[in-house]
C-alpha positions, 0 to 999 in steps of 0.5 A: 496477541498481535505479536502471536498472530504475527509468529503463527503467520511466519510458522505457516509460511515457513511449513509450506514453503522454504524461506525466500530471501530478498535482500539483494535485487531490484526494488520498485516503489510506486507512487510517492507518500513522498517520505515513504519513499525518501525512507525506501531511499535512504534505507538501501534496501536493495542493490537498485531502488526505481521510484515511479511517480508524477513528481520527482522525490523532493530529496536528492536521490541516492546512486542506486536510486532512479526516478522515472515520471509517470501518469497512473491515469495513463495506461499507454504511459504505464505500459511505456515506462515498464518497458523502459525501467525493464530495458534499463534494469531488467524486472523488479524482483519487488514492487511496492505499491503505495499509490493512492491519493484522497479527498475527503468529499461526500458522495453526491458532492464527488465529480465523476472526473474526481471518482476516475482518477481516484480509481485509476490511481488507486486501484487500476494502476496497481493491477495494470503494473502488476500485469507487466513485472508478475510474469517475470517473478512467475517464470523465477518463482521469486519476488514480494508484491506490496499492496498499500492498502488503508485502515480503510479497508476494514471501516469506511466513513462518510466523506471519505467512501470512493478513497475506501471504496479502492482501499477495499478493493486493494485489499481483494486484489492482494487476497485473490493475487496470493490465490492465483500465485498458488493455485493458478501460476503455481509460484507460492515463492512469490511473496505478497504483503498488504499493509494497513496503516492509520493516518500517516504524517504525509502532505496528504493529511497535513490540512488536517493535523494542523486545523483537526484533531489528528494530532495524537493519532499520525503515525511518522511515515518513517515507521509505515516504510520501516515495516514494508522494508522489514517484511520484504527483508525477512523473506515472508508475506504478511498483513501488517497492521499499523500502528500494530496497537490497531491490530483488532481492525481486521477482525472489524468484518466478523463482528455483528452487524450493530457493533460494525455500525457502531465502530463505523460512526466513531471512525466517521466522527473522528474524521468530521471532527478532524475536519473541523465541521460537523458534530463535535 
């Protein structure tokens, strides 16, 4: 079904607008799932890969491949690295923005300094850094903005509500982005994907694969970047679901309000008993 879904959405993008391909040109990868983009790296998807982060890549980069250090929390510095990867480079013909960050912690015990960065990182940023490189990829009608969103998006559970909360919120912003793109800048070449992926083998939840029970259900970061990178390739926009086995997630929204409720307290004591506490 899933493999349907995926068809009928590349037979409507096809009828409405000519193929864009994209497999030459500039790429930029924001933020690190640190292997996300080593994989984006080591593909050589395009003719220059610009990585931007806090941290540099822990591996060494290859010769069409730069870093460039940046604080998402930090708008003025955001602002002054676009202007420097566009003097080095010129503008991206494909942003990937797999920023985002967690900590599993409940609603009253979230510092507000905590809830500011979260948002800042997970949410502003993506739109702050689509404002600088959307314009370019309007006045050419080409390019592919990638939103990294979350499994999280369609269900949130207790501990992890702020990180849901932004992962929502990116899913809404890439929504309304394809809205404007068509209706309001009239640049329907300009391709937008948002990805959905599970739990991904990351620094980020190597805590809990090593004391939980998450084992059986990571996914290798390799397989979410193989996807991002096949999609941009192929020239068409998409939601993509991953691992594609969970592709009913997306329908979560439409069910009764019971079955939510219930599909919700499952993924919530996944997570509890992943953390080791709480009911097992």
């Amino acid at each position: 079904m899933y493999q349907q879904q995926e068809i009928l959405s590349k037979a409507i993008e096809l009828a409405k607008n000519p193929k864009v391909q994209l497999s030459a040109g500039l790429l930029l990868a924001l933020k690190a799932l640190g292997y996300l983009n080593a994989w984006y790296t080591k593909r050589k998807v395009n003719n220059h890969v610009l990585i931007m982060d806090r941290n540099p890549p822990a591996i060494e980069l290859a010769a069409n491949t730069y870093f460039y250090e940046v604080d998402l929390t930090d708008s003025e510095g955001i602002s002054s690295v676009s202007d420097q990867i566009r003097e080095d480079h010129g503008n991206p013909t494909v942003f990937i923005n797999n920023a985002g960050f967690a900590e599993l912690t409940s609603i009253l015990d979230s510092p507000e300094s905590y809830l500011r960065k979260l948002f800042d990182v997970n949410l502003l940023a993506p739109h702050l850094l689509t404002k600088q490189f959307l314009p370019s990829m309007i006045q050419r009608d080409h390019g592919h903005i990638v939103n990294i969103a979350s499994q999280a998006s369609f269900a949130t559970q207790a501990t992890n509500v702020a990180y849901g909360s932004t992962k929502v919120g990116l899913l809404a912003f890439h929504e309304g982005l394809g809205q404007e793109l068509r209706y309001i800048y009239k640049a329907s070449h300009v391709r937008t994907s948002v990805v959905h992926p599970s739990w991904i083998r990351t620094a980020m939840t190597a805590e809990l694969v090593a004391n939980g029970k998450l084992k059986d259900t990571v996914t290798p970061p390799e397989v979410v970047a193989d996807r991002i990178v096949s999609q941009v390739l192929s020239g068409f926009g998409a939601q993509i679901i991953v691992p594609t086995n969970l592709w009913w997630t997306s329908l979560i929204r439409g069910l009764p309000g019971w079955l939510q409720e219930s599909l919700r307290n499952q993924v919530t004591l996944v997570l509890i008993n992943a953390m080791g506490s709480g009911p097992k």
